[in-house]
C-alpha positions in Angstrom: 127.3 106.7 91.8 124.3 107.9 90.2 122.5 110.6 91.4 119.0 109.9 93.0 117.4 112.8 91.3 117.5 111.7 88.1 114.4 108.5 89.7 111.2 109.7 88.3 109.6 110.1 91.0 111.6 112.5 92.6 112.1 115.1 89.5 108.4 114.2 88.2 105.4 116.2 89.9 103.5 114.2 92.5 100.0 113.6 93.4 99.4 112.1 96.9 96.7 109.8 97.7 95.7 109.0 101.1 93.9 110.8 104.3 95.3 113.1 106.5 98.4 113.2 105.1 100.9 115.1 107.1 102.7 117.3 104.1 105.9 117.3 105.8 106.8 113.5 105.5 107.1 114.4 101.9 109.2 117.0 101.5 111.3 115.5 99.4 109.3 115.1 96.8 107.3 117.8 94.2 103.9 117.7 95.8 101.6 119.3 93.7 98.4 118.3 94.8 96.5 115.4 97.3 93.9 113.1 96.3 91.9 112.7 99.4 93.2 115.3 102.8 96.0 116.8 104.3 97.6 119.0 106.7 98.3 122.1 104.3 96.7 124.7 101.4 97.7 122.6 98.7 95.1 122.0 95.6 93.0 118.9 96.2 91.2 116.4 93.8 88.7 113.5 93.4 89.3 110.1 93.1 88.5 110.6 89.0 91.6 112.8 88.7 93.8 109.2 88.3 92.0 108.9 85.2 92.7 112.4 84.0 95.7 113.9 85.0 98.5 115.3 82.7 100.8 112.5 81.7 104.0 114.2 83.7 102.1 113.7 87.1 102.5 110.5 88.9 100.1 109.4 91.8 102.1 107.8 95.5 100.1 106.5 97.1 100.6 107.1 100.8 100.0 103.8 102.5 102.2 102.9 105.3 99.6 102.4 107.6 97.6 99.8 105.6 97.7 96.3 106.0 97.9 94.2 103.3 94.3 93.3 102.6 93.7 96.3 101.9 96.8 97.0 100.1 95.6 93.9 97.8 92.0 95.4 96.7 93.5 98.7 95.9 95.6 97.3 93.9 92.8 95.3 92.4 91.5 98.5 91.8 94.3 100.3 90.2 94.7 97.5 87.6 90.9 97.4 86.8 91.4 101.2 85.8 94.6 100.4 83.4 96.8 102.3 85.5 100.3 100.6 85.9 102.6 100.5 88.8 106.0 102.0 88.4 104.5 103.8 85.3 101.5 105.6 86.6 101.7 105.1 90.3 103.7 103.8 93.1 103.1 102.9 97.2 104.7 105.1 99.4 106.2 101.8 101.3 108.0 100.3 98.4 110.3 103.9 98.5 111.3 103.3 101.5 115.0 101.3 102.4 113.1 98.1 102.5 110.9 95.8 100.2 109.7 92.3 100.9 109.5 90.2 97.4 107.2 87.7 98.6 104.5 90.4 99.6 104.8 91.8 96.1 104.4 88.4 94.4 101.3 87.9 96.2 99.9 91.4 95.4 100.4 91.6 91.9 100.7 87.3 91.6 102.9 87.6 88.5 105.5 85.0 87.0 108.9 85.1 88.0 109.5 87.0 84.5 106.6 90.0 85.2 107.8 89.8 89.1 111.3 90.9 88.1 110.3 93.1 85.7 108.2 94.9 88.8 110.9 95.0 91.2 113.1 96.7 88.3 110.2 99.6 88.4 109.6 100.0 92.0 113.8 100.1 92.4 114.6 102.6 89.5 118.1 103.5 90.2 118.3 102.7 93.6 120.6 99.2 94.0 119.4 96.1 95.4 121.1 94.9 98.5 121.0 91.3 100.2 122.4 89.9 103.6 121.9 86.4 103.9 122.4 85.6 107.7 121.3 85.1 110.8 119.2 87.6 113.1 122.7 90.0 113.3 122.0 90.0 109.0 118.5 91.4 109.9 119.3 93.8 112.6 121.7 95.8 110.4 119.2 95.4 107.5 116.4 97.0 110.0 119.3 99.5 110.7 120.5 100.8 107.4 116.5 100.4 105.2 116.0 103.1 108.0 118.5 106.1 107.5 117.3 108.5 104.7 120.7 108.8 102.7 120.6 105.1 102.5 116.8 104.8 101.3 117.9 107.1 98.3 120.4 105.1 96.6 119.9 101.8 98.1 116.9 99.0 98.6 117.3 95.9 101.3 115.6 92.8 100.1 114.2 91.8 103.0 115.1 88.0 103.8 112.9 85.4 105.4 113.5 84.4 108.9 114.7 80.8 108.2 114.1 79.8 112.0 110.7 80.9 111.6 110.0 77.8 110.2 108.9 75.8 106.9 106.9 78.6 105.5 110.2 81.2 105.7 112.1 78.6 104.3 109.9 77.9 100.9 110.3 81.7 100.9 113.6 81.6 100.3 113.3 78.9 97.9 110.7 80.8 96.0 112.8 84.0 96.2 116.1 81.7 94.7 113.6 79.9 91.9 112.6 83.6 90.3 115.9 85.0 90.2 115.6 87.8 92.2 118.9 87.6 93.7 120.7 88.4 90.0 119.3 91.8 90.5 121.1 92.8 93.7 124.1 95.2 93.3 125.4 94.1 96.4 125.4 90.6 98.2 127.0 90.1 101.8 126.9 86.5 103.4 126.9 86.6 106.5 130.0 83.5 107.8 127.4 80.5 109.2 128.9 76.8 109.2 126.7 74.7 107.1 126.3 72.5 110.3 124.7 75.4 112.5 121.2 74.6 113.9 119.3 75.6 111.2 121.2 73.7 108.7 122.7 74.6 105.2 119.7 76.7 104.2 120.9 79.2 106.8 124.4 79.1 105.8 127.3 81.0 104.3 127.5 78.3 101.4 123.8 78.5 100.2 124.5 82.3 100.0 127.6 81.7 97.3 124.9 79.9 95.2 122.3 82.9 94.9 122.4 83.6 90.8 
């Protein structure tokens, strides 16, 4: 097993970017500074420090609490300055035990061959994991993307709710199509007949065929 503190952005000095950041939450990492406010006597910069800062100091950007519009014109932002994610800077929520591929598509809207390439950057070392199942498959993924140990050496791919509906199920079409699933360390099917209610899409045997 690797160990966690060889990902950059643990070892590297970091830069947080947000409002009223609450120092605490990220004690874990080397803070050495905050774009924007926080709870503690820590140096503070402008916005223009993104631009100038020493090459050994990555930006996380602390943004749990946004929602995705948002999200979207910051990121807009981010790639109008040349500043690249993974390399330069990184979203607080894609650290944490849980990423959703489908909401990174639509923010960065990249090919399948850019999109895995991203994923590759925002996991580092940490190890993809996939249930395929039912709502027990999600439950334990809500479970385990929460405990800290877990968040440090693994990531859940976050599934779509196939009885959500047509839209959840082009997800998981999409999500098969880029190849996504050939980066996971770890793939558990969950045992579904292929004549439950929801049909062979939610089904042990669609799981085998994940690349």
């Amino acid at each position: 097993m690797k160990n966690m503190g060889e990902d950059i952005y643990y070892r590297c000095k970091i830069v947080l970017l947000g409002e009223n950041i609450l120092l605490e939450n990220f004690s874990e990492f080397r803070v050495v500074g905050v774009i924007g406010t926080c709870d503690g006597n820590i140096p503070t910069y402008t916005y223009d420090y993104m631009l100038t800062r020493p090459e050994n100091i990555k930006i996380l950007i602390v943004d749990d609490n946004w929602s995705f519009e948002v999200l979207h014109e910051f990121n807009l932002l981010m790639m109008k300055l040349g500043l690249i994610i993974g390399d330069h800077y990184i979203y607080h929520s894609l650290l944490q035990g849980k990423i959703n591929i489908f909401q990174i598509y639509r923010l960065f809207n990249s090919s399948s061959r850019e999109l895995l390439c991203l994923v590759k950057k925002i996991l580092g070392i940490r190890e993809l994991v996939v249930l395929h199942g039912n709502c027990q498959a999600h439950a334990l993924g809500n479970m385990l993307s929460t405990n800290k140990e877990f968040q440090r050496r693994y990531v859940i791919c976050e599934m779509p709710q196939l009885w959500g509906g047509e839209e959840n199920e082009k997800e998981l079409s999409f999500m098969t199509e880029t190849g996504i699933f050939s980066l996971a360390g770890y793939l558990f099917t969950q045992e579904v007949s292929s004549e439950n209610r929801f049909d062979y899409i939610f089904s042990t045997e669609l799981g085998k065929t994940f690349p």
